[in-house]
C-alpha positions, 0 to 999 in steps of 0.5 A: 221886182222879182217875177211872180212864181208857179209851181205847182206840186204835180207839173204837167208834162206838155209835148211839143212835135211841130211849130204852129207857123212856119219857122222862116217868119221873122221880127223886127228887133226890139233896139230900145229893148236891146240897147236897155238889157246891154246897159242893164247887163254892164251895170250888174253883171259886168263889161260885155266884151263881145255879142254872139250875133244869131243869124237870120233865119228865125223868128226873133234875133236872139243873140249871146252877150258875153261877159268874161271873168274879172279875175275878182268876184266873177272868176266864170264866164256869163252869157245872157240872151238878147232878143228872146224878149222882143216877141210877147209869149203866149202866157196865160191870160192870168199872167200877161206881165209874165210875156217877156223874158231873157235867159243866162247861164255861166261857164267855168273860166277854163271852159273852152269857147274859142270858135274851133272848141265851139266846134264841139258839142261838148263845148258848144250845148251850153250855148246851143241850148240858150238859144233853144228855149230862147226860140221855143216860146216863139216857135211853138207859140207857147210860153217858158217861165219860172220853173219850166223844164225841158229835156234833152230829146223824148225821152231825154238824152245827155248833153254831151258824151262826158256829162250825163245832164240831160235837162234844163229848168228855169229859175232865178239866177244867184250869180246876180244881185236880186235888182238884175232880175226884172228890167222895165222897158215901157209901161206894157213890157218888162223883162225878167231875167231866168238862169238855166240849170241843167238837171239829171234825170233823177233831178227832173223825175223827183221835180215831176213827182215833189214838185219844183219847191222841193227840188229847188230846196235841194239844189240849194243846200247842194250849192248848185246855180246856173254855173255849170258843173257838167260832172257835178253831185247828182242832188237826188239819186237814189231819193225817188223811193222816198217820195 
């Protein structure tokens, strides 16, 4: 069941300052839900070896499951969310099945992740920026899917001082077979899972002016997923003249 997609040619470009209530208000966390993505996670991405537990404080619990190499076929580290799903997002009436999602992304094997390097933020963004859109939608009232970018800052910065990404897209993950994507829990919620791809800034202009089809067409060819190259080849540098 792969989640309905939009994208249309020209994305408009909304602006967020402050949250529509007070960030201190908390949910209940979905168990049932919870205990369903872990089993889903082990069945098709893995053994999850330890849970990066969020603390209180915010409106959904979002926590970090970790699934590490295999030292087979998954020779990188997968991190999923846990928790972005328990509350429904605001999603256009057109699209009230598309209110529950949870997020992933992978880091190279020799990504350092020991509490001291997650000290740093050149090792810690990748995992700081999952739990910020996981947060987003709930915070802002709002809602984040197939396709949707955000940037680092207005306007946008890099990362870290060793990589010049300065952007995330949502798309669907290709380091997992297509039965992971969507995950019902009842009648009236299933979860659909998004990688999380950082992009240059020529990347999210082009996707702005080409549309998200055409970029993602890009992407693809260049074999770019959500395992994160923070130096990898800038897919449309030097290709805005051309649109």
């Amino acid at each position: 069941m792969a989640p309905p997609r939009i994208s249309p040619p020209k994305t408009p470009i909304l602006r967020y300052s402050n949250p529509t209530e007070p960030w201190e208000e908390t949910f209940p966390q979905d168990r049932e839900a919870a205990e369903l993505i872990l089993r889903h996670v082990s069945e098709h991405i893995g053994h999850v070896d330890y849970i990066l537990k969020e603390s209180a404080g915010n409106r959904a619990q979002v926590d970090l499951l970790h699934v590490p190499p295999d030292g087979m076929r998954r020779e990188y580290h997968t991190f999923i969310t846990s928790g972005m799903s328990d509350i429904p997002m605001a999603a256009p009436r057109s699209m009230e099945r598309c209110r529950h999602a949870e997020l992933l992304l992978c880091l190279p094997e020799d990504w350092p992740l020991s509490l001291d390097d997650l000290t740093d933020e050149a090792n810690y963004w990748p995992l700081r920026w999952l739990k910020i859109l996981a947060q987003f939608p709930h915070r802002f009232k709002t809602w984040v899917w197939y396709s949707h970018i955000m940037p680092n800052g207005d306007p946008a910065e890099p990362f870290a001082s060793d990589t010049n990404l300065s952007s995330v897209v949502l798309s669907l993950p290709i380091t997992v077979d297509e039965e992971f994507v969507a995950l019902p829990v009842r009648e009236d919620k299933v979860i659909y899972f998004f990688s999380v791809l950082p992009l240059y800034q020529e990347e999210t202009d082009y996707k702005l002016k080409a549309g998200w089809e055409k970029l993602a067409n890009r992407l693809d060819r260049a074999g770019i997923s959500e395992l994160i190259d923070k130096n990898r080849r800038n897919t449309c540098k030097g290709f805005l003249s051309l649109i």
